[in-house]
N, C-alpha and C positions, 0 to 999 in steps of 0.2 A: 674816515667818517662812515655811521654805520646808518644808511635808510630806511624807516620804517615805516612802508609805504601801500594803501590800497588801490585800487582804480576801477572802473567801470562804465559801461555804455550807456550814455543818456539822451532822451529823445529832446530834437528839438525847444519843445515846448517847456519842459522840467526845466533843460539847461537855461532859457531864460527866466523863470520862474527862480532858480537856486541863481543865478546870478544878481536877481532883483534883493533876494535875503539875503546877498553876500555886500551888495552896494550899500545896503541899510544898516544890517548890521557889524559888517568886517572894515576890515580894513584893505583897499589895494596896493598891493606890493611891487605888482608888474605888469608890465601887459607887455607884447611881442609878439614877433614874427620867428618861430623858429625853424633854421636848415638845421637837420642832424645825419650826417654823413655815418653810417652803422657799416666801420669794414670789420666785425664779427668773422675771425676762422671758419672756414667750411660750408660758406654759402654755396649756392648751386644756381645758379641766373635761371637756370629750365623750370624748377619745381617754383620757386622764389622763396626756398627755406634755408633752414639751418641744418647742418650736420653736425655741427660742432656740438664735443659734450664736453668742453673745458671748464664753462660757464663760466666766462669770459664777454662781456658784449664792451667793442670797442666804439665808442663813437667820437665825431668831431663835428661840435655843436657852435652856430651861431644863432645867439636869441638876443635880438636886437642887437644894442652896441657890443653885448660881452658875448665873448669867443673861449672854447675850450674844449680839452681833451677831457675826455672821460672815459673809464672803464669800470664795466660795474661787474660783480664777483660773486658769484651765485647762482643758482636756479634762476631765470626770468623771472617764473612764478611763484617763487617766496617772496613775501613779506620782509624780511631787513636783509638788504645787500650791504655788503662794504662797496664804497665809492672811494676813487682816488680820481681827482682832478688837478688838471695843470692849464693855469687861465692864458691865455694867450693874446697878444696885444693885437691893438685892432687892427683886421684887414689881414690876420694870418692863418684864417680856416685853406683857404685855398694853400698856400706851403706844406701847412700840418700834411694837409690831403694828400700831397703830392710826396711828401718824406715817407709818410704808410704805403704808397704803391710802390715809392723802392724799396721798400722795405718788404713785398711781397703783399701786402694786403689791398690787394686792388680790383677786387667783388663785393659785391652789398647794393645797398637799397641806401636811397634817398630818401627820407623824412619832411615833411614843411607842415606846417599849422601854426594858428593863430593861438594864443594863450593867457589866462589872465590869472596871475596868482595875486589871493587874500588870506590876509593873517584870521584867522576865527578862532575865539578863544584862543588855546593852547595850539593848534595846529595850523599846516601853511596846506589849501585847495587850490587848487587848482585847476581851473574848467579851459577844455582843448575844443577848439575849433577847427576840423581837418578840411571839411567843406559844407558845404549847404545842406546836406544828407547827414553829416556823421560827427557825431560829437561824443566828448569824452570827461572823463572827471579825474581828477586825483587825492587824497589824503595823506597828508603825512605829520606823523608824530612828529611835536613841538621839543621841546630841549627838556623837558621831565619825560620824553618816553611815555605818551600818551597814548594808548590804543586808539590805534582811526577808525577801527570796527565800530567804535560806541559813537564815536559820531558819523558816521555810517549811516545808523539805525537810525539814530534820533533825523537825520535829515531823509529819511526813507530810501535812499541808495544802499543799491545792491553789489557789493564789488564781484567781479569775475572769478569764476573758481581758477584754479591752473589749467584744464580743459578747455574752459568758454573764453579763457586768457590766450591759449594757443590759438584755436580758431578765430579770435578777432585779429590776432597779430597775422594768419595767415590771409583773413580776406582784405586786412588794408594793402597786404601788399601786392595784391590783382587788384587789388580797385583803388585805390586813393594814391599810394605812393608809387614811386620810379624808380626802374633799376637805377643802381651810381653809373654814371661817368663822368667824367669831370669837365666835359663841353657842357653835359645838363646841370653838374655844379655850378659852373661859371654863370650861367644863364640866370641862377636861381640867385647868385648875392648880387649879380649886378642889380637885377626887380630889386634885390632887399633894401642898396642903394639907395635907389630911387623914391 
C-alpha cells in the first residue's frame, strides 16, 4: 500500500476549532491512545536522531485495541511512502518488541499520543494530541488519490516543508517523547491497559 500523506503543527486553539468542523461535518473513524515503538537502523541515544539513510522507518504500534508492525519506505519527508504492515493479535507489541532486539534492533525512541481520525469528504484527518503544549494534523489521500494539499488550503493549514518536517521530528524527541526501553514500554501498555 502506497501513502499519500501531509502533516503539520497546529496551535491549540485551531486544533479545537478544525476538530469542532470535523465533529459537524465528518465523520469519526477513531480515536486512540497511541504507543509507537520506532527501532529505525542507526539511531544514536546521545544526539536523539537518525543516521540511517536506508529510508526505512521500523515501527511497532499499539493504537488502542489494534497492534502492528510497520515499516515505511522512503524519505520521511515525501509525500507517498509504500507501507507494508503485519497486524498482530492482541497483547503482542511487547514480543514483536522483544523479537527486533534479538534481532539487533534494540535503540529508538518511544512515541505516545492521543489521536482522532475522520473521514472528510474523500480523505482520512487526522488530529494528534502529544500533550497540552503540542499538537499536530495529518491528511491523507482517499482511494481516488486525492491531493491533500487542496484540502490543505481550503481548511487553511499549512503542512511542514521536509526542513520544518526534520526540526519538529527533532524537537519532539528532547521534548515530548522517550528514549525505548522496554521497562519504559511495559509501563506505557500496562497505563494503556488501564
Amino acid at each position: 500500500m502506497t501513502e499519500i500523506e501531509i502533516r503539520g503543527e497546529i496551535e491549540k486553539i485551531d486544533f479545537a476549532g478544525l476538530m469542532k468542523l470535523l465533529d459537524e461535518n465528518g465523520k469519526l473513524i477513531d480515536h486512540y491512545c497511541r504507543i509507537s515503538v520506532d527501532l529505525s537502523l542507526g539511531f544514536d541515544e546521545k544526539t536523539r536522531k537518525w543516521t540511517n539513510t536506508s529510508g526505512v522507518d521500523l515501527r511497532i504500534k499499539k493504537s488502542g485495541d489494534s497492534e502492528k508492525i510497520s515499516a515505511k519506505i522512503g524519505n520521511f519527508a515525501i509525500k507517498s511512502r509504500k507501507e507494508i504492515e503485519v497486524k498482530l493479535a492482541k497483547g503482542e507489541t511487547e514480543k514483536a518488541v522483544e523479537m527486533f532486539m534479538a534481532l539487533g534492533f534494540d535503540k529508538g525512541m518511544i512515541y505516545a499520543w492521543e489521536s482522532w481520525e475522520y473521514r472528510y469528504r474523500n480523505y482520512e484527518v487526522k488530529l494528534s494530541r502529544y500533550n497540552e503544549d503540542y499538537y499536530m494534523w495529518e491528511i491523507e489521500s482517499g482511494e481516488n488519490g486525492e491531493d491533500p494539499d487542496v484540502l490543505a488550503r481550503e481548511l487553511g493549514l499549512v503542512p511542514l516543508s521536509p526542513a520544518d518536517y526534520r526540526k519538529a521530528i527533532d524537537w519532539q524527541n528532547e521534548n515530548v517523547h522517550s528514549l525505548f526501553s522496554l521497562e519504559k514500554l511495559k509501563v506505557l501498555l500496562m497505563k494503556a491497559e488501564k
